[in-house]
Residue frames as a rotation matrix with the C-alpha (Angstrom) as fourth column:
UNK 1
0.273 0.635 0.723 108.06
-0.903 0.428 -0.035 9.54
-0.331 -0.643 0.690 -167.20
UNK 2
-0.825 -0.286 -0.487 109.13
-0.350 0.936 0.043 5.42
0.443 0.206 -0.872 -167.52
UNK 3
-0.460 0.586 0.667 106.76
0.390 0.808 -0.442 2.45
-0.798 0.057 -0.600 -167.34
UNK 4
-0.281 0.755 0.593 103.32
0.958 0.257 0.126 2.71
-0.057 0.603 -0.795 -169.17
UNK 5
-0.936 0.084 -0.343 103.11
0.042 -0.937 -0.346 6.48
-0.350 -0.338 0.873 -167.84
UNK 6
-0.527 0.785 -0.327 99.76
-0.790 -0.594 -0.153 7.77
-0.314 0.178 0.933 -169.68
UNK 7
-0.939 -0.147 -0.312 99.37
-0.293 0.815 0.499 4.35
0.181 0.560 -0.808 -171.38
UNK 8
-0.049 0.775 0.630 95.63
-0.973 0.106 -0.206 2.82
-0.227 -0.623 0.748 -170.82
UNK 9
-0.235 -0.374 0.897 95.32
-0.523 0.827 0.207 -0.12
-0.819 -0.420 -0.390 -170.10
UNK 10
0.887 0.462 0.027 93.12
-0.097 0.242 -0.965 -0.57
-0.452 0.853 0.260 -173.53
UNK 11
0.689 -0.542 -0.482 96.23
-0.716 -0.405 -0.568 0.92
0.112 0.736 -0.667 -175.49
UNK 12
-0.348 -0.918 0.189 98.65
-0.904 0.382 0.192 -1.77
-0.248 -0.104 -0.963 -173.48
UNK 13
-0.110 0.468 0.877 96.45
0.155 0.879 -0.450 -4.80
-0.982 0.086 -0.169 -173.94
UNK 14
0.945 0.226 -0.235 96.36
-0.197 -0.181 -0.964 -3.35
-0.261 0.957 -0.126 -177.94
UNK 15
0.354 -0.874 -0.332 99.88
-0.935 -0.330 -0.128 -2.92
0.002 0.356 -0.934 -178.21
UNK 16
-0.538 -0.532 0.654 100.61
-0.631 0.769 0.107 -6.91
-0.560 -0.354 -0.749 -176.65
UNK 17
0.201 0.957 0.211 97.65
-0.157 0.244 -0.957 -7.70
-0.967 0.159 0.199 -178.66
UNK 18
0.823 0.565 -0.048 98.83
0.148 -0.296 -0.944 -6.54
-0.548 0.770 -0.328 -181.68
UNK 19
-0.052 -0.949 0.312 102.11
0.997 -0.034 0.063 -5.44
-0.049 0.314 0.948 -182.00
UNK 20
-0.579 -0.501 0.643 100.88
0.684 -0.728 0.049 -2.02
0.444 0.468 0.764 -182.01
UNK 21
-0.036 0.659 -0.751 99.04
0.861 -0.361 -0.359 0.88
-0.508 -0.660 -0.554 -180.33
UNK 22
0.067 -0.152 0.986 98.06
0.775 -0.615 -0.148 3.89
0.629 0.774 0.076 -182.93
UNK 23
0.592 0.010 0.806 99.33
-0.342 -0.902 0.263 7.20
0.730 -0.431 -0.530 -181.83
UNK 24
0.817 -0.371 0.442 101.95
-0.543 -0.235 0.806 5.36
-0.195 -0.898 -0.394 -179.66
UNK 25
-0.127 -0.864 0.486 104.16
-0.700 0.425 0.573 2.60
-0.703 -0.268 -0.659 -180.36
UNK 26
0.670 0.450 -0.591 104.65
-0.705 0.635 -0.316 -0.25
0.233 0.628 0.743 -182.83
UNK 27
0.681 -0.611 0.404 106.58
-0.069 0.495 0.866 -3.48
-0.729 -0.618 0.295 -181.72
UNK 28
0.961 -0.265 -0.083 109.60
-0.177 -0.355 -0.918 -3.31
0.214 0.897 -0.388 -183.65
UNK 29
-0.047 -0.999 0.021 113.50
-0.222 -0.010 -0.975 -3.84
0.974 -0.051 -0.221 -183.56
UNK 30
-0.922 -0.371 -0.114 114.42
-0.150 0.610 -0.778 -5.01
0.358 -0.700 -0.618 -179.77
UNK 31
-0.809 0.102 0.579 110.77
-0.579 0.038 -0.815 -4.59
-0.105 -0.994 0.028 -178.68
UNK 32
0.516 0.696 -0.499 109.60
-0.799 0.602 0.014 -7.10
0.310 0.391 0.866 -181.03
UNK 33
-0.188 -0.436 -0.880 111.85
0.206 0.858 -0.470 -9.65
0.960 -0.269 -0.072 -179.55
UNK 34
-0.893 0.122 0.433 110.70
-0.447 -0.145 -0.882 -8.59
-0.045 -0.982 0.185 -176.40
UNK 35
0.044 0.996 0.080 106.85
-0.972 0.061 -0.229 -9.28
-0.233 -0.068 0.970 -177.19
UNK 36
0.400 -0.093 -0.912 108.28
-0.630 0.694 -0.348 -12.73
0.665 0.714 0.219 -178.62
UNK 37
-0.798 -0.296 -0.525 110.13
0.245 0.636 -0.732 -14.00
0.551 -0.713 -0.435 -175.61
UNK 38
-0.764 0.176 0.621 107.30
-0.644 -0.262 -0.719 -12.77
0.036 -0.949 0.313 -173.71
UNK 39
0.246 0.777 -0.579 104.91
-0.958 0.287 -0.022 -14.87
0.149 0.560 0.815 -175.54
UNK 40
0.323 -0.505 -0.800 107.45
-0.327 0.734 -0.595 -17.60
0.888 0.454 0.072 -175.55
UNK 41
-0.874 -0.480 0.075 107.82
-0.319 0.449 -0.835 -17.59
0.367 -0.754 -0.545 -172.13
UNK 42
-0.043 0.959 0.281 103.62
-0.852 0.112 -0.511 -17.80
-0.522 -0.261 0.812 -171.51
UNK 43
0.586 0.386 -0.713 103.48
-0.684 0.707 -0.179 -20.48
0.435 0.592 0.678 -173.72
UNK 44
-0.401 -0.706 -0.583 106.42
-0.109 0.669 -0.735 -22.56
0.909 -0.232 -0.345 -171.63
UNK 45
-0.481 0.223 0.848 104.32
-0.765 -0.580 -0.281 -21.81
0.429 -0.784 0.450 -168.49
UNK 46
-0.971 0.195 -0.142 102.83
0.213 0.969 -0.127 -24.97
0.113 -0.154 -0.982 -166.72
UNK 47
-0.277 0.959 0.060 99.57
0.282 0.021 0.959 -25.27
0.919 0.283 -0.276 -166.22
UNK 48
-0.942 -0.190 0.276 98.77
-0.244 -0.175 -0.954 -23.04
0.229 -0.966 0.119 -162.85
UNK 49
0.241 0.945 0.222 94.88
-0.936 0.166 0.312 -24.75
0.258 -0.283 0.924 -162.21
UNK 50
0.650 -0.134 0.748 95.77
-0.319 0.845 0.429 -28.12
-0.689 -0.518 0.507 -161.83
UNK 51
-0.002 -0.993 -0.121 99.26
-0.822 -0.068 0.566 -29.22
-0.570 0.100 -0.815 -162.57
UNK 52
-0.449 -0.146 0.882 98.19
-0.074 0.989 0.126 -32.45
-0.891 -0.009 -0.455 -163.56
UNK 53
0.577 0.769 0.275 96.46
0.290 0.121 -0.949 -31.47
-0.763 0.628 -0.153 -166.14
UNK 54
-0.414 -0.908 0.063 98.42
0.302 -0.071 0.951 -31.47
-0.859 0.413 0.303 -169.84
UNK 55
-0.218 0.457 0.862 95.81
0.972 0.022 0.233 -30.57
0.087 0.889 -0.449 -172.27
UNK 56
-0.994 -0.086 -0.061 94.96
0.091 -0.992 -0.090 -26.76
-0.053 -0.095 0.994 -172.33
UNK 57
-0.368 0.927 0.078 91.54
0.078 0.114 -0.990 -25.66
-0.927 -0.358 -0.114 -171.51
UNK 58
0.096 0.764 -0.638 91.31
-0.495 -0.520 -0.696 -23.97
-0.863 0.383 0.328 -174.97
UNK 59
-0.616 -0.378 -0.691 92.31
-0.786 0.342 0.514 -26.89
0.041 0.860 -0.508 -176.89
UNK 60
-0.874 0.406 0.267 89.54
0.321 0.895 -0.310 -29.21
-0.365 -0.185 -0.912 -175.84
UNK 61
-0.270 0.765 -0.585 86.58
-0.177 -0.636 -0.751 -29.90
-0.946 -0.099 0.308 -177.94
UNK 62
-0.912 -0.185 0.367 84.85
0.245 0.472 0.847 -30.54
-0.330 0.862 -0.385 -180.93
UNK 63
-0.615 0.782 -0.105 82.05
-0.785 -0.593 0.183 -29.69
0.081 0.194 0.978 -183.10
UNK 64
-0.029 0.448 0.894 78.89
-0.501 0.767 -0.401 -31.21
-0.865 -0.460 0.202 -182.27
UNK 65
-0.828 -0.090 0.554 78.26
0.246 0.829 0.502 -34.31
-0.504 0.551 -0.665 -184.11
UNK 66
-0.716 0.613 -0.333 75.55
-0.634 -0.372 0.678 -33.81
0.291 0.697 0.655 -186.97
UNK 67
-0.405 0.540 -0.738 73.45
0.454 0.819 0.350 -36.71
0.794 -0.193 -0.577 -184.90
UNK 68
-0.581 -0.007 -0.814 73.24
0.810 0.099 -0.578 -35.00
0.085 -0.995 -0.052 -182.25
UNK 69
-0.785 0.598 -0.164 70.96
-0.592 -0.801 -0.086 -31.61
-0.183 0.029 0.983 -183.47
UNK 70
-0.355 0.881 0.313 67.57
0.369 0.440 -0.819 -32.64
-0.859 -0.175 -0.481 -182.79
UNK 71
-0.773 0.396 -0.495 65.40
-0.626 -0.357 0.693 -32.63
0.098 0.846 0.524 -185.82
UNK 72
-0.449 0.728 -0.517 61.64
-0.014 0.573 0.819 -33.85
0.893 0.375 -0.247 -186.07
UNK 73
0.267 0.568 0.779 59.40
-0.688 -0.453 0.567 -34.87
0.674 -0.687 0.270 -183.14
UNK 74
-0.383 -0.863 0.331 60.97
-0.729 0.062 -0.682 -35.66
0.568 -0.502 -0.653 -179.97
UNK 75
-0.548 0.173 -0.819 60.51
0.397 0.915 -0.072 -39.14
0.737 -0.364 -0.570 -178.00
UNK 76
0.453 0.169 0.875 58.61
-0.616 -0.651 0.444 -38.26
0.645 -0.740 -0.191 -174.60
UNK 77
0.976 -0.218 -0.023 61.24
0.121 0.448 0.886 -39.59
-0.183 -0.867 0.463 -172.90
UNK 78
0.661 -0.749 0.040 64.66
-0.546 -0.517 -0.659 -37.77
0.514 0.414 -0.751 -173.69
UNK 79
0.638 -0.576 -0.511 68.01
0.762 0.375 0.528 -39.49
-0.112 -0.726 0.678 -171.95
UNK 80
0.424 -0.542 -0.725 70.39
0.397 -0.608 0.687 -37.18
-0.814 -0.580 -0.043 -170.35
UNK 81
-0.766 -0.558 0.318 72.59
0.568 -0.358 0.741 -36.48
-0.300 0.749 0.591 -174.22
UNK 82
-0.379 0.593 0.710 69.03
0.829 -0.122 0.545 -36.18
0.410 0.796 -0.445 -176.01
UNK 83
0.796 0.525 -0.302 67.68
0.604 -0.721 0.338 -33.45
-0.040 -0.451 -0.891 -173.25
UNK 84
-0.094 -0.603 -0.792 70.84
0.343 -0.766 0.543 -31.70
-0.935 -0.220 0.279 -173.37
UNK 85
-0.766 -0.428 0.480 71.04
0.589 -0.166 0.791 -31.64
-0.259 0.888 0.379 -176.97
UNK 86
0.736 0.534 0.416 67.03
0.364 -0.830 0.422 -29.82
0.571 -0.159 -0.805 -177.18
UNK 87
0.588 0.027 -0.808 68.19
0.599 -0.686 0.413 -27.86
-0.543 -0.727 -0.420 -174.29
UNK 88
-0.423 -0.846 -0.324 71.32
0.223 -0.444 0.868 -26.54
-0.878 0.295 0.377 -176.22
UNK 89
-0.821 0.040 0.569 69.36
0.545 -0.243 0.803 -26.38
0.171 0.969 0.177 -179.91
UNK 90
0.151 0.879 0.452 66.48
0.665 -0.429 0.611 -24.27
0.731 0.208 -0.650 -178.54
UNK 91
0.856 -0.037 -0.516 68.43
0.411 -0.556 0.722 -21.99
-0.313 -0.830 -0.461 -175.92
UNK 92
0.516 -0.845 -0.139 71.86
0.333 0.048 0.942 -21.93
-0.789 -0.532 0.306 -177.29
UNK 93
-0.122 -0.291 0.949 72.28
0.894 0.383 0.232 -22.86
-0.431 0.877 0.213 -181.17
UNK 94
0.800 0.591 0.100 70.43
0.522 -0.605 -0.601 -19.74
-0.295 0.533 -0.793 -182.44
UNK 95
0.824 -0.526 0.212 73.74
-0.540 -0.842 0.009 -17.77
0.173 -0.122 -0.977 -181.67
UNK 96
0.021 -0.976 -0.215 76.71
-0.819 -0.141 0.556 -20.40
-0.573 0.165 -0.803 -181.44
UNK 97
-0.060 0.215 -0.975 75.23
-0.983 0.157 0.095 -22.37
0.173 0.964 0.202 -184.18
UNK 98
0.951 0.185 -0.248 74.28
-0.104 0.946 0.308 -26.61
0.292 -0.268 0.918 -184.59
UNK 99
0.810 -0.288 -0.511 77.51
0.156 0.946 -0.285 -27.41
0.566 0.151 0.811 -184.19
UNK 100
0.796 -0.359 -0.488 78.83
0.499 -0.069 0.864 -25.03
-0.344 -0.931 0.124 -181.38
UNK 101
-0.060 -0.825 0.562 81.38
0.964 -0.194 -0.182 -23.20
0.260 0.531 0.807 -183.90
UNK 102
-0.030 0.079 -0.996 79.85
0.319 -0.944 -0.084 -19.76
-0.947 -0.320 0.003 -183.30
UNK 103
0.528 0.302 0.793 80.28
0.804 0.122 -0.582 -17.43
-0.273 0.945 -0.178 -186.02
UNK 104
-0.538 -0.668 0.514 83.29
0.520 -0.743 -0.421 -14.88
0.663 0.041 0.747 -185.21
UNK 105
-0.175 0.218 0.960 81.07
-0.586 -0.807 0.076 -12.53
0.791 -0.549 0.269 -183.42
UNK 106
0.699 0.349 0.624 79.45
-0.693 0.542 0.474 -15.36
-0.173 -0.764 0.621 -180.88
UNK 107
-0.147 -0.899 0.412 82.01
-0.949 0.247 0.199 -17.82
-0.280 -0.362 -0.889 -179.67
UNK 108
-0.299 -0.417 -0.858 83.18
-0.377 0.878 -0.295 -21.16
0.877 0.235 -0.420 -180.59
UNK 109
0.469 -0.065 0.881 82.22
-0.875 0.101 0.473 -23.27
-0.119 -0.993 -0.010 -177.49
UNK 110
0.837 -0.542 0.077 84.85
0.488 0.802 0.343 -25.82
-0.248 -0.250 0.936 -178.43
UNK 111
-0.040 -0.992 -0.121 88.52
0.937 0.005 -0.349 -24.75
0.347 -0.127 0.929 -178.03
UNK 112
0.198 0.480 0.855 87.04
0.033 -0.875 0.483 -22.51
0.980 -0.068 -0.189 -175.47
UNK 113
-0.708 -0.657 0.259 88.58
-0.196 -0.170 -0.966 -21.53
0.678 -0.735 -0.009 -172.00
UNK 114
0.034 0.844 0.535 84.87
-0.998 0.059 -0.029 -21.97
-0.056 -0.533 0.844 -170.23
UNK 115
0.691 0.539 0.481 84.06
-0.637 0.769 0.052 -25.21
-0.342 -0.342 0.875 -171.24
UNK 116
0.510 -0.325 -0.796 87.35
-0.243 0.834 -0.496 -26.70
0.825 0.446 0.346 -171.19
UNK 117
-0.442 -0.431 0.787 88.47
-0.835 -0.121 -0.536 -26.07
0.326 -0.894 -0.306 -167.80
UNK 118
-0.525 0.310 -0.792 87.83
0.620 0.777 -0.106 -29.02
0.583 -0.547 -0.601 -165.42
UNK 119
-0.653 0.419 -0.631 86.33
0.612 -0.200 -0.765 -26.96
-0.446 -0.886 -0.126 -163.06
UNK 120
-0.320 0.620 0.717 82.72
0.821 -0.197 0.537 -25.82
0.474 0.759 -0.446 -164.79
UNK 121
-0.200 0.400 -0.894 81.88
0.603 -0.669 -0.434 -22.59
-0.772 -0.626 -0.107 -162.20
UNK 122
-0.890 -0.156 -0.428 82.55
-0.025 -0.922 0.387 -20.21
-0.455 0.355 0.817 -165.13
UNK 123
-0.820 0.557 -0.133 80.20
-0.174 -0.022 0.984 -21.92
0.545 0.830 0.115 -167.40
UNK 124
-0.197 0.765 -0.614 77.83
0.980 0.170 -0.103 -22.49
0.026 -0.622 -0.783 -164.61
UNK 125
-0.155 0.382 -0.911 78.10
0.705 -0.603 -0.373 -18.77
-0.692 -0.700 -0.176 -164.03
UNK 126
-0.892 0.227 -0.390 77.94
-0.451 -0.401 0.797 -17.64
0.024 0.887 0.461 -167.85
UNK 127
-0.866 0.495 0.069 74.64
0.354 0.511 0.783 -19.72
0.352 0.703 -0.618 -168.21
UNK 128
0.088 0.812 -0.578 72.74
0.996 -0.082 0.035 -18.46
-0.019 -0.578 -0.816 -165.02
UNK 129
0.174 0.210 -0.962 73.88
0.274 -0.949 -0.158 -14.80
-0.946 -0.236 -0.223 -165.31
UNK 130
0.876 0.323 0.358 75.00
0.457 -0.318 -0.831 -14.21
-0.155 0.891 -0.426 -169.07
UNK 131
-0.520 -0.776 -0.357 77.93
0.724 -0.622 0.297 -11.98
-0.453 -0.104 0.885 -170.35
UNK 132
0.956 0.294 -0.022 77.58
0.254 -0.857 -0.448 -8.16
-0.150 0.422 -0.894 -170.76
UNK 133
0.367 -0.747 -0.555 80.71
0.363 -0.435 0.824 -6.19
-0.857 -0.504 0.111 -172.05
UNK 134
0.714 -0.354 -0.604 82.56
-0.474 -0.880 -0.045 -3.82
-0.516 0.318 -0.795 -174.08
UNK 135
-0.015 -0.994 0.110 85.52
0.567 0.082 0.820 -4.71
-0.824 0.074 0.562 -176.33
UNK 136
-0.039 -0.134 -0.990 87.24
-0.285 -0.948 0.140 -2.77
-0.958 0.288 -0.001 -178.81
UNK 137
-0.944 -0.212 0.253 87.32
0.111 0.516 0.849 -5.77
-0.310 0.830 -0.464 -181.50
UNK 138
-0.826 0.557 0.083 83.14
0.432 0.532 0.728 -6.16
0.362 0.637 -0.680 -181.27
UNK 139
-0.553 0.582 0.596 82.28
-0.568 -0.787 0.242 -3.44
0.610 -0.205 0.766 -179.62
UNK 140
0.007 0.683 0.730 78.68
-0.950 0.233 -0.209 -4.34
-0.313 -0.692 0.650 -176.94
UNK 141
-0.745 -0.101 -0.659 79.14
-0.145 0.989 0.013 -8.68
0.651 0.105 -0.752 -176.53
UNK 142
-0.292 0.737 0.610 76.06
-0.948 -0.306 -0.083 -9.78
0.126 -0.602 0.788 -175.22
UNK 143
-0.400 0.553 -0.731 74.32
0.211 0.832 0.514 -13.43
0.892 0.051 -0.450 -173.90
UNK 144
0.190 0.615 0.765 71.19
-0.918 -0.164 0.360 -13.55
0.347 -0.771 0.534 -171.80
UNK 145
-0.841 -0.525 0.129 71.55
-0.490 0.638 -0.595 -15.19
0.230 -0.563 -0.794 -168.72
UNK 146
-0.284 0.856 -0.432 69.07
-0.262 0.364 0.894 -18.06
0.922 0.367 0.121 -168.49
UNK 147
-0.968 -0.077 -0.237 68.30
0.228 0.115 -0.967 -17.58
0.102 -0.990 -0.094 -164.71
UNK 148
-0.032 0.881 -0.471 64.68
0.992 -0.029 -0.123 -16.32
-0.123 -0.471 -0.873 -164.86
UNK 149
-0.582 -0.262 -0.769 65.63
0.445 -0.895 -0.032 -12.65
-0.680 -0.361 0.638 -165.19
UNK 150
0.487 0.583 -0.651 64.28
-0.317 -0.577 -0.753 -9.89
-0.814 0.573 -0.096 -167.33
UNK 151
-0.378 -0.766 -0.520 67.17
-0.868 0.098 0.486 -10.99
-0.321 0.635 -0.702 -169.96
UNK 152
-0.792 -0.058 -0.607 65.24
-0.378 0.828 0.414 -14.18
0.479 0.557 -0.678 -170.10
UNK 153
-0.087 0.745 0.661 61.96
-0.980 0.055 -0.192 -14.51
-0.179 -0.665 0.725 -168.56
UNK 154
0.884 0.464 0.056 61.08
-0.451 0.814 0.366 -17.81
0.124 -0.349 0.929 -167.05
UNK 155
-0.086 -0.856 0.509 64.50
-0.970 0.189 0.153 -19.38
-0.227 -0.481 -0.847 -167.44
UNK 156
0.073 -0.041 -0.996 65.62
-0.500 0.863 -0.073 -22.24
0.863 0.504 0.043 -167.17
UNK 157
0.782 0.474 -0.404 65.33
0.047 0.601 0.798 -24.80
0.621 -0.643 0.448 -164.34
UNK 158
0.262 -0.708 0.656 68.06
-0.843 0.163 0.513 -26.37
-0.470 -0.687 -0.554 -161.84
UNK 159
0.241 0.038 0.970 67.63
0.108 0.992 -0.066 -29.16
-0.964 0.121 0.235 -163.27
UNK 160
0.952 0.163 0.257 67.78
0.282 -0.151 -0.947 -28.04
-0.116 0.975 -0.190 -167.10
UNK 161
0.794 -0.601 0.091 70.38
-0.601 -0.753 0.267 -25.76
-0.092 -0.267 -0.959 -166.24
UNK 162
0.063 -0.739 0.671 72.53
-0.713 0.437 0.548 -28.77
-0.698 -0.513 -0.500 -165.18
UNK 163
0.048 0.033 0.998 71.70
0.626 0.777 -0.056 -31.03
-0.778 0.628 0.017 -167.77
UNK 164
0.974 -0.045 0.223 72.61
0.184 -0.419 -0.889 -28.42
0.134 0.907 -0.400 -170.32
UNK 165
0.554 -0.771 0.314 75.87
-0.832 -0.496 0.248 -27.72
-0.036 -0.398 -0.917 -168.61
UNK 166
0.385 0.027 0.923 76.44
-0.116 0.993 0.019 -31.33
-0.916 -0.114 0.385 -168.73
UNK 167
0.576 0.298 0.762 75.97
0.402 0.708 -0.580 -31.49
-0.712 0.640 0.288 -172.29
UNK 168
0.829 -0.549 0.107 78.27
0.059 -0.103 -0.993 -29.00
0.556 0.830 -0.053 -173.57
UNK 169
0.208 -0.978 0.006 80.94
-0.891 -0.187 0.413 -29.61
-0.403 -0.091 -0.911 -171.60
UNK 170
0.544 -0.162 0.823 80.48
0.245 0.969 0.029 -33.61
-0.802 0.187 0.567 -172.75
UNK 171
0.391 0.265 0.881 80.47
0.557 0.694 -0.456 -31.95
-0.732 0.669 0.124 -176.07
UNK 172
0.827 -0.304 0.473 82.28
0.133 -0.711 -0.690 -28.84
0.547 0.634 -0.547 -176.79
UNK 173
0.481 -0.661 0.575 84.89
-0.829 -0.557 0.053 -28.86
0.285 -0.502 -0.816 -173.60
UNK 174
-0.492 -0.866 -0.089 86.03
-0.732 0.467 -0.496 -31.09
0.471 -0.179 -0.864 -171.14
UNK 175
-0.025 0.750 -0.661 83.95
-0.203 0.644 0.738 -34.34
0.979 0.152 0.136 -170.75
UNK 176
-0.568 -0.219 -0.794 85.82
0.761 0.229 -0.607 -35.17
0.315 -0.948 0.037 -167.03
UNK 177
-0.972 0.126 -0.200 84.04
0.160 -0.274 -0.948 -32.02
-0.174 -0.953 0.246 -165.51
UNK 178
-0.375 0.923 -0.091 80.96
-0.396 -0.071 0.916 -32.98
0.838 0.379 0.392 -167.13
UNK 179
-0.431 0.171 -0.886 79.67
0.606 0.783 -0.143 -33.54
0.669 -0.599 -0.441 -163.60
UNK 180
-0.915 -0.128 0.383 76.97
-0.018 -0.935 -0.353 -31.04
0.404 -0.330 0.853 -162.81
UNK 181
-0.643 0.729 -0.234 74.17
0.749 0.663 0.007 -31.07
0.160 -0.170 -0.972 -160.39
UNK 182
0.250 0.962 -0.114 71.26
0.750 -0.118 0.651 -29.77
0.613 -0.248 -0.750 -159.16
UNK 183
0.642 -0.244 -0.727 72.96
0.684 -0.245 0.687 -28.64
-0.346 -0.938 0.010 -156.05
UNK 184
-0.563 -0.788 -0.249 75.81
0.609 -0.600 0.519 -27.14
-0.558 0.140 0.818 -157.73
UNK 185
-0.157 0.688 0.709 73.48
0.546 -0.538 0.643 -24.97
0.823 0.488 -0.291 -159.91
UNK 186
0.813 0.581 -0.034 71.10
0.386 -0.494 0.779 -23.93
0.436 -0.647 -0.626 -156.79
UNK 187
0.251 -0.530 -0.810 74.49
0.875 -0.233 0.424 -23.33
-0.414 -0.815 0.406 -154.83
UNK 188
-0.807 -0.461 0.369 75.66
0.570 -0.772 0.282 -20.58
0.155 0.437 0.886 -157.91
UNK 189
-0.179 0.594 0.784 72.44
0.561 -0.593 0.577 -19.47
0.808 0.544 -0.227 -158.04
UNK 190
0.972 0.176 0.157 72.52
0.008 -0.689 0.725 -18.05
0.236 -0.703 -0.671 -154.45
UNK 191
0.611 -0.704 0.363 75.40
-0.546 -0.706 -0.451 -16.80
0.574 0.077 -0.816 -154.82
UNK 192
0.664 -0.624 0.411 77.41
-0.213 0.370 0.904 -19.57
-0.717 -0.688 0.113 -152.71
């Protein structure tokens, strides 16, 4: 049999992953210089979202600023940074920490592919529905999606929603697609 024949797809995504796949292959003589030019040719690849764009999604970002984690009692009047920043240290922090680093098991949310893209749908749709899934590094990966569901009861607003989306892309991604509304929210949430 030639190609991947029995291969699963786990075992091929281990092997490019790694260099190896137990019980099948290691990368080695010509087909380590294969996995190398193939790398080497992804990495020469333009950007295929928006040509114009020269920065990589997962190189934008920074930890948050130690000013910016709310501490003490809050003005009653928050501007748009100061509500995002509650919104993000009492919904978010618990699990990718004050300053958005994560902690190996829960993502970084700077030099992150979500919230550095220019276009913010993913992280619009990671915030209202959550991720469930499976990998073989960490095994069950879980965040609750802050739509109102059983995973989170009550939720979070439109309005919150957006003004948290707002605030880490200002502050962990890409500030240009910091530029989320109401509307766009209500539009993910039914499903448009």
């Amino acid at each position: 049999m030639s190609g991947i024949g029995a291969w699963s797809r786990a075992g091929v995504v281990e092997y490019l992953r790694n260099g190896a796949a137990p019980d099948r292959a290691q990368a080695a003589g010509p087909m380590a210089a294969a996995v190398e030019a193939l790398a080497a040719w992804l990495a020469s690849q333009p950007p295929v979202r928006d040509p114009a764009d020269q920065i990589a999604a997962s190189a934008r970002g920074k930890p948050l600023a130690p000013e910016l984690v709310p501490r003490g009692i809050m003005p009653a009047h928050l501007s748009a940074e100061q509500g995002g920043a509650v919104l993000y240290n009492t919904s978010c922090a618990s699990c990718h920490g004050a300053t958005g680093a994560g902690d190996g098991y829960f993502p970084s949310l700077y030099h992150n592919t979500t919230t550095g893209h220019r276009d913010p749908s993913n992280l619009i749709a990671v915030l209202l529905n959550g991720v469930q899934r499976t990998t073989a590094a960490t095994g069950v990966v879980f965040m609750p999606g802050f739509d109102g569901s059983v995973g989170m009861p009550g939720g979070l607003s439109d309005a919150e929603l957006a003004t948290l989306a707002n605030f880490v892309l200002t502050q962990f991604g890409d500030p240009a697609a910091a530029k989320v509304t109401v509307a766009d929210i209500a539009a993910s949430r039914a499903g448009q």
